[in-house]
N, C-alpha and C positions, 0 to 999 in steps of 0.2 A: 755269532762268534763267542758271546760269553756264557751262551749255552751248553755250546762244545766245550768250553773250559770246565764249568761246575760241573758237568757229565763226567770228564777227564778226572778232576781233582775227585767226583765221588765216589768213583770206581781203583783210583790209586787209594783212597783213604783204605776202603774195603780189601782191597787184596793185602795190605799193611797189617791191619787188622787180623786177617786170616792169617798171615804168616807168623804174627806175636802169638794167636791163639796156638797154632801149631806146636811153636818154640816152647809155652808153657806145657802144653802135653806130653812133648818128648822128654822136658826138665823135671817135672813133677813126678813120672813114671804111672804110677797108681793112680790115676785122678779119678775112677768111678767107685773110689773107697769114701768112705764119711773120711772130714780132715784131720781127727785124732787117729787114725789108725792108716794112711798112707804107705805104709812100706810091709810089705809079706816079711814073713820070719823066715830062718836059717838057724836051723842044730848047730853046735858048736861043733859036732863033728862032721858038718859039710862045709867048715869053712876053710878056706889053702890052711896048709902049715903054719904058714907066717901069721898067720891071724888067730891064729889057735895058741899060737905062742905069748902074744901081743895081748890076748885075752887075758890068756894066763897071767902075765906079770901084773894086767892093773887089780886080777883078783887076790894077787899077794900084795900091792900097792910099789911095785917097781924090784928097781931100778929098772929103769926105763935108758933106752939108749940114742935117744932122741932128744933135742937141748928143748923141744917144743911141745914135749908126750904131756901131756897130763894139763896145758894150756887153755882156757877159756875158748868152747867153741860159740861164738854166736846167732849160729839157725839163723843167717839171714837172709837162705832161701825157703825157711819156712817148709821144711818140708818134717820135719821132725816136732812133735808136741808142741804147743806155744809153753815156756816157763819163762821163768828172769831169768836177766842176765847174773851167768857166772853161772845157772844149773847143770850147763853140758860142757864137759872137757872132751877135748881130741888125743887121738895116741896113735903115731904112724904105726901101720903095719908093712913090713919091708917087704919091695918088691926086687926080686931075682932079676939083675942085670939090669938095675937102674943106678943112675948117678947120683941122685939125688933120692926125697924122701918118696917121690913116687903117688901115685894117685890114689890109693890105698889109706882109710884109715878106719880104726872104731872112734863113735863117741856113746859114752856112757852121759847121763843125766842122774844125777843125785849125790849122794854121801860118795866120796872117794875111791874106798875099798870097798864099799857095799853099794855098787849102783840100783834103781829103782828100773833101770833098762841101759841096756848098750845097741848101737845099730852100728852093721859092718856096709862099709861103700867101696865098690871099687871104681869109682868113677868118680873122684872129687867132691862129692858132695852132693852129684847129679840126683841118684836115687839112693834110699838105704834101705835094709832089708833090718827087721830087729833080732837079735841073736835069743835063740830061747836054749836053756839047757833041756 
């Protein structure tokens, strides 16, 4: 009987296991990239409209029409560069027929108006893509 139990518990650990590994693959998107360089690039001109525009303001440095644009984003799913905190700000990019801000955003990393890189996500933060001109 407590055979069949360790059997039990090593085969639910296992499939547990396979399912977190899974979870990380779908979250991480890129995973057979080295970990500085995770997310494939996107022109500025393959990006929606609204991001194109969103772009554009943080490259004049706003006005921004979000009370949260320009805000400390924390990478604390790691999927973006490891720097300090306070390197990467977020800026919604508006999504058409939402109520709210929408799953949509860029974040840039470095000097404010001069970023050192920006990535666009349209999935929360799931994957990013880096925006190259």
């Amino acid at each position: 009987m407590a055979r069949i139990a360790a059997v039990k518990f090593a085969l639910t650990s296992l499939a547990l296991t396979a399912a977190m590994a899974a979870s990380l693959v779908q979250a991480r998107g890129w995973t057979d990239r080295p970990a500085d360089s995770r997310s494939a690039a996107v022109q500025v001109a393959e990006l929606p409209p609204q991001a194109r525009e969103t772009y554009g303001l943080i490259r004049r440095g706003g006005p921004f029409p979000y009370e949260k644009d320009g805000s400390v984003f924390g990478n604390r799913e790691r999927l973006l560069p490891a720097a300090r905190r306070g390197y990467y700000r977020e800026y919604t990019v508006a999504t058409p027929g939402s109520r709210d801000r929408g799953a949509r955003r860029i974040v840039c990393g470095g000097p404010v108006r001069v970023p050192h890189a920006c990535y666009y996500t349209a999935d929360h933060y799931a994957s990013f893509r880096q925006i190259v001109e």
